[in-house]
N, CA, C and O of each residue as an XYZ file, in Angstrom:
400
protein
N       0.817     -1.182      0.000
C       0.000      0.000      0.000
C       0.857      1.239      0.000
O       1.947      1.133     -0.562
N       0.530      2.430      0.556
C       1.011      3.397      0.766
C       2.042      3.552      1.847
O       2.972      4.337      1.661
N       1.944      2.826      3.026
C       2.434      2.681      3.882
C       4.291      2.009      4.211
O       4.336      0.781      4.292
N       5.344      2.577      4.340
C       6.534      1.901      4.663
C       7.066      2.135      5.846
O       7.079      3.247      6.374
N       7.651      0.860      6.452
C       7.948      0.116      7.561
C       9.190      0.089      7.577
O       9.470     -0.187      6.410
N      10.230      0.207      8.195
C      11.260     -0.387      8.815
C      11.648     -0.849     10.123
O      11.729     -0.359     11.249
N      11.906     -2.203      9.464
C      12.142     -3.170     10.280
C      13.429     -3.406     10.785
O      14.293     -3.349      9.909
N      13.870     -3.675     12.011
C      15.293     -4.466     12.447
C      15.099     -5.565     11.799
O      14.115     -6.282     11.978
N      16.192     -5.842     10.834
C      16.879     -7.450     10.231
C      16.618     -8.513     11.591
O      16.067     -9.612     11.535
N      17.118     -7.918     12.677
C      17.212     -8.919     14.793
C      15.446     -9.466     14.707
O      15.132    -10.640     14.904
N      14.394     -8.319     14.366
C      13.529     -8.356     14.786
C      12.679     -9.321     13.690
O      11.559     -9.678     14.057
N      13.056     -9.670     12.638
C      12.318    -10.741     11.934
C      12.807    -12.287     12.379
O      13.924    -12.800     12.430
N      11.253    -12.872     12.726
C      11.571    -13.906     13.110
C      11.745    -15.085     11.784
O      12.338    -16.143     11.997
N      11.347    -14.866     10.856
C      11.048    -15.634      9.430
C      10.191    -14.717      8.176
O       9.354    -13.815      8.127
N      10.937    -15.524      7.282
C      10.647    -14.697      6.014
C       9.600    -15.872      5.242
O       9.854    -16.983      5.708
N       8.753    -15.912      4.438
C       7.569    -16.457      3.741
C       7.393    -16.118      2.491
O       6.793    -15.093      2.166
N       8.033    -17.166      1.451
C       7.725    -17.068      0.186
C       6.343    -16.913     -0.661
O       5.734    -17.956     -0.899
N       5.947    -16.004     -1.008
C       4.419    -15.670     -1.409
C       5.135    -15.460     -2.664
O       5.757    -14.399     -2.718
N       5.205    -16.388     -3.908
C       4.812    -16.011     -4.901
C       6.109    -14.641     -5.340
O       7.080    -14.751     -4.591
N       6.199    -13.926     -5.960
C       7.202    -12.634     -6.144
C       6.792    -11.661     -5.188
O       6.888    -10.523     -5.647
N       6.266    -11.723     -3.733
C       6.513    -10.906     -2.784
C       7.212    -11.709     -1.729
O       7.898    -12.666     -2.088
N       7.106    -11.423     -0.537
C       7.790    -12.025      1.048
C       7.565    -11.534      1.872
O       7.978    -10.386      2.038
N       6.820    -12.150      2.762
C       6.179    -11.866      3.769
C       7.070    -12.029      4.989
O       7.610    -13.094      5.288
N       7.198    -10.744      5.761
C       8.307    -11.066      7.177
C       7.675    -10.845      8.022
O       6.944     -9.869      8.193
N       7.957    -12.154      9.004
C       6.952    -12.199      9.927
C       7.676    -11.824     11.571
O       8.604    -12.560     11.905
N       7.309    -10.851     12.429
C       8.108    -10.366     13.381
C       6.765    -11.053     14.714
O       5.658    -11.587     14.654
N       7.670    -10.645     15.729
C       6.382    -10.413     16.879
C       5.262     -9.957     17.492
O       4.594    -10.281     18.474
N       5.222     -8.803     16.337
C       4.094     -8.013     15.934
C       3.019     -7.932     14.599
O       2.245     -7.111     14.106
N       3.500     -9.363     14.340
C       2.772     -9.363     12.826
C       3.435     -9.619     11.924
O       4.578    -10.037     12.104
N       2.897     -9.436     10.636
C       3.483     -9.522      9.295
C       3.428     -8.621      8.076
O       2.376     -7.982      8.107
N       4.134     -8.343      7.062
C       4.832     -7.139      6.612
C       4.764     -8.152      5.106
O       5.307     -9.256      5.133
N       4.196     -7.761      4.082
C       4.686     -8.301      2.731
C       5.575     -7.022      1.827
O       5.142     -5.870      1.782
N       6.763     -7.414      1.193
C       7.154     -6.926      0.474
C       7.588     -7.342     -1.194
O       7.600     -8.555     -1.401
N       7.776     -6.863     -1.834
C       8.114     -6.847     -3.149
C       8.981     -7.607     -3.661
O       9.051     -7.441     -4.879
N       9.881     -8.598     -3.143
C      11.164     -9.448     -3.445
C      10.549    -10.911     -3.452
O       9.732    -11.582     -2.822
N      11.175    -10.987     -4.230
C      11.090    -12.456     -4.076
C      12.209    -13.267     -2.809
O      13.324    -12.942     -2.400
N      11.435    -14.254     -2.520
C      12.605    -15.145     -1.114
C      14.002    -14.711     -1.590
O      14.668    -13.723     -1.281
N      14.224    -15.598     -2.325
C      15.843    -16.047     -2.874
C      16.346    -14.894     -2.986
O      17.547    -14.864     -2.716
N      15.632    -13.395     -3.449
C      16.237    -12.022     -3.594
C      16.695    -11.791     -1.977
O      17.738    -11.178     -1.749
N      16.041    -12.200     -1.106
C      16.228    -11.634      0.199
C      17.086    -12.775      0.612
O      18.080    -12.252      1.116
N      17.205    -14.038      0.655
C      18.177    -14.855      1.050
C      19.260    -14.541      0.722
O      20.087    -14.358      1.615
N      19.638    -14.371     -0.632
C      21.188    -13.818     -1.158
C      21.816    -12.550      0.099
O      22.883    -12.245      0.632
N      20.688    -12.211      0.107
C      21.478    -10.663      0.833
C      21.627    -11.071      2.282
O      22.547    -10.567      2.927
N      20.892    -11.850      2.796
C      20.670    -12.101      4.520
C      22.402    -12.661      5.201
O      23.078    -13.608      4.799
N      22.593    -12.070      5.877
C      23.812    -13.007      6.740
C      23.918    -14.595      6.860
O      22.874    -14.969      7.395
N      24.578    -15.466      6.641
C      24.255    -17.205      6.874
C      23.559    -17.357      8.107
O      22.522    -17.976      8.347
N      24.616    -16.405      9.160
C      23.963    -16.712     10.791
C      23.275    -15.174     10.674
O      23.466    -14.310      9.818
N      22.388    -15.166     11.881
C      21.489    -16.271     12.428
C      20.701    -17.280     11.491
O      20.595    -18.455     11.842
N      20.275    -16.935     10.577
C      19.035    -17.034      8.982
C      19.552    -18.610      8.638
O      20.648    -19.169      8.579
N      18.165    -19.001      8.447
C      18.464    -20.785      8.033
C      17.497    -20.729      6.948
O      16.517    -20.051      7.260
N      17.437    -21.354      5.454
C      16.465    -22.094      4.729
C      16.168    -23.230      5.293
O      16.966    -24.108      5.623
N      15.028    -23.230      5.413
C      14.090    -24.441      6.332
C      13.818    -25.381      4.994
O      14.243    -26.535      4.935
N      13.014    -24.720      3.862
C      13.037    -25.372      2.471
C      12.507    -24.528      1.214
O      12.966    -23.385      1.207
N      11.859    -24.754      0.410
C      11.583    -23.354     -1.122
C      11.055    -22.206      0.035
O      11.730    -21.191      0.208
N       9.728    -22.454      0.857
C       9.207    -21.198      1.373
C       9.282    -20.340      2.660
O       8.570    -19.408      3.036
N      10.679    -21.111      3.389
C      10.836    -20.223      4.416
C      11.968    -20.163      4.577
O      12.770    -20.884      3.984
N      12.318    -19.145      5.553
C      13.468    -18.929      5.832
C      13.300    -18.432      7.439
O      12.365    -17.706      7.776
N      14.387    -18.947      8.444
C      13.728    -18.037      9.715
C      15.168    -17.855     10.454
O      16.220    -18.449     10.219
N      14.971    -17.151     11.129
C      15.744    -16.564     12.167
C      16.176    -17.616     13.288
O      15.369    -17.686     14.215
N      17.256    -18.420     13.380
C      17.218    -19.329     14.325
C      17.358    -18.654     16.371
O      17.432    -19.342     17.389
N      17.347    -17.538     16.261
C      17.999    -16.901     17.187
C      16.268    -17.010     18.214
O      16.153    -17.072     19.438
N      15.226    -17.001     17.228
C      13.732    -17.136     17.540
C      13.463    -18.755     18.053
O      12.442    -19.039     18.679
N      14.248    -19.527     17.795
C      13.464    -21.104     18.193
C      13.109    -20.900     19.357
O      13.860    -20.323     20.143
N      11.796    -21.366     19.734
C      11.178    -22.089     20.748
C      11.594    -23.336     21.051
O      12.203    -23.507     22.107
N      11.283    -24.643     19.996
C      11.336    -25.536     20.537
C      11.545    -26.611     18.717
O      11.191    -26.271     17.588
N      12.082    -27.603     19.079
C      12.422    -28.701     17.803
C      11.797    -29.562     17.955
O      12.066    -30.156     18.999
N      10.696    -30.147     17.151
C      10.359    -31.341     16.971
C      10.425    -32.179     16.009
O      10.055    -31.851     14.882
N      11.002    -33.652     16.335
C      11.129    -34.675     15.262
C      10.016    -35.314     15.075
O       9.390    -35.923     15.942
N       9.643    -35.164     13.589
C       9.226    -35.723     13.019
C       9.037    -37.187     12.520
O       9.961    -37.749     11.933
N       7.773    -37.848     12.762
C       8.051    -39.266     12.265
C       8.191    -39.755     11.043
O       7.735    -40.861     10.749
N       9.103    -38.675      9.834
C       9.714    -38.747      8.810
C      11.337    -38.570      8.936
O      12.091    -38.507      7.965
N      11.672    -38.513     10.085
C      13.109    -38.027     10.366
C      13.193    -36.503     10.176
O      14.171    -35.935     10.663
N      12.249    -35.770      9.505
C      12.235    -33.847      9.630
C      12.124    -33.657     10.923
O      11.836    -34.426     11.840
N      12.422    -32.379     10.882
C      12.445    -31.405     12.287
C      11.264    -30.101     11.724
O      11.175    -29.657     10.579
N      10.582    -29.767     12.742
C       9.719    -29.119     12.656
C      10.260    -27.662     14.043
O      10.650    -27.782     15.205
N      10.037    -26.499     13.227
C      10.673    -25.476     14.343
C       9.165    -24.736     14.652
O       8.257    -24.530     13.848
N       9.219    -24.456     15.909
C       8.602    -23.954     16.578
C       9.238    -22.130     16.610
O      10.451    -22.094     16.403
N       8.771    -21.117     16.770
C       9.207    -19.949     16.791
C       8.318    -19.506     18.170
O       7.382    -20.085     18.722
N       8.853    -18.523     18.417
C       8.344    -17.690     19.492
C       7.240    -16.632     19.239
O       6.740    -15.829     20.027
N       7.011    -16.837     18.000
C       5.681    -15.981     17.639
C       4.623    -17.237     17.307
O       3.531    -16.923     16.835
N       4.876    -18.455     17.510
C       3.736    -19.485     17.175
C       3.923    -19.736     15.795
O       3.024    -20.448     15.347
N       4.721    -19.422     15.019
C       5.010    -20.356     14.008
C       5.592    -21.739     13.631
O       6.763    -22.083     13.794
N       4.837    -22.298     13.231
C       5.489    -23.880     12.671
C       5.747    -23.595     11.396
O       5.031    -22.964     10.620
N       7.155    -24.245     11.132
C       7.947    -24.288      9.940
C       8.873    -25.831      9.687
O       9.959    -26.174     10.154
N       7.880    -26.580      8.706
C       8.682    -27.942      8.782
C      10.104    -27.333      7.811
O      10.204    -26.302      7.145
N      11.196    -28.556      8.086
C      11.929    -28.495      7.461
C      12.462    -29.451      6.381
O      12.433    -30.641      6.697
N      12.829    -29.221      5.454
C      12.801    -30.269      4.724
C      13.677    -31.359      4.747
O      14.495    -31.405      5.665
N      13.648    -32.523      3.640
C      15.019    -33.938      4.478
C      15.848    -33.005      4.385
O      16.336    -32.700      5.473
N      16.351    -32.193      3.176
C      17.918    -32.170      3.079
C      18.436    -30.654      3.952
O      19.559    -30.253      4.258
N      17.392    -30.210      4.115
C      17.989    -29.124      5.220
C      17.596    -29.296      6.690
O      17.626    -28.319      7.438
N      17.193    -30.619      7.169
C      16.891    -31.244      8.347
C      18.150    -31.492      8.614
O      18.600    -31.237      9.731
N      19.016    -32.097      7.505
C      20.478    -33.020      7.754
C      21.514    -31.931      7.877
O      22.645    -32.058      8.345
N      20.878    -30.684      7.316
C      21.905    -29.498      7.217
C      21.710    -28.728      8.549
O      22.269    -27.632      8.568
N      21.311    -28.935      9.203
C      20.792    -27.760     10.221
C      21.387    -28.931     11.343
O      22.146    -28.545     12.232
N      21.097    -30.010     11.272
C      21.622    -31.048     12.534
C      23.110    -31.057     12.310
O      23.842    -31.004     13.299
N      23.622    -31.119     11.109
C      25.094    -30.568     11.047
C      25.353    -29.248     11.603
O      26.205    -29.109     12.480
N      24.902    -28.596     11.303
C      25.326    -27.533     11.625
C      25.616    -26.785     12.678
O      26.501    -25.950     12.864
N      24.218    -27.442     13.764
C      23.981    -26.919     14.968
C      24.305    -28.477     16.017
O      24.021    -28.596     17.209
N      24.899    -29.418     15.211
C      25.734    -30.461     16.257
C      24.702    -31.355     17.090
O      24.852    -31.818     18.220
N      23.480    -31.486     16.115
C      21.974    -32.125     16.890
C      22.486    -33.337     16.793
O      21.852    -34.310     17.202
């Protein structure tokens, strides 16, 4: 709309692939903008920021809580009440990574 926002990069808990916008979702809600994911992944820092799989991306600094899946995925919990499964091959990447 008419309306622009700035946001702290700290303060997004996950980003949401919609199609050629992206939706960032903070503790106060959600914010769509004009980029596509992958435009905003390129630019994001590695840490904190994880690809979960094509449509999210989140802030690991936000986990609540990990749950395994009875597919071997991990499913993240966020502190704003988001669930974000993850997919096999970035399930195996994130347990590397973070030494699960």
């Amino acid at each position: 709309g008419q309306r622009c926002y700035f946001i702290a990069l700290e303060e997004v808990q996950a980003f949401e692939a919609m199609g050629n916008y992206t939706r960032l979702h903070t503790e106060n809600g959600a914010v769509s903008v004009y980029r596509t994911l992958a435009n905003i992944a390129e630019r994001l820092p590695k840490e904190p920021f994880f690809r979960a799989n094509r449509s999210w991306l989140f802030n690991t600094h936000y986990i609540a809580e990990l749950e395994q899946e009875s597919g071997g995925t991990l499913e993240i919990k966020l502190h704003n009440k988001l669930q974000i499964a993850l997919s096999r091959t970035q399930t195996t990447a994130f347990k590397q990574r973070y030494k699960l």
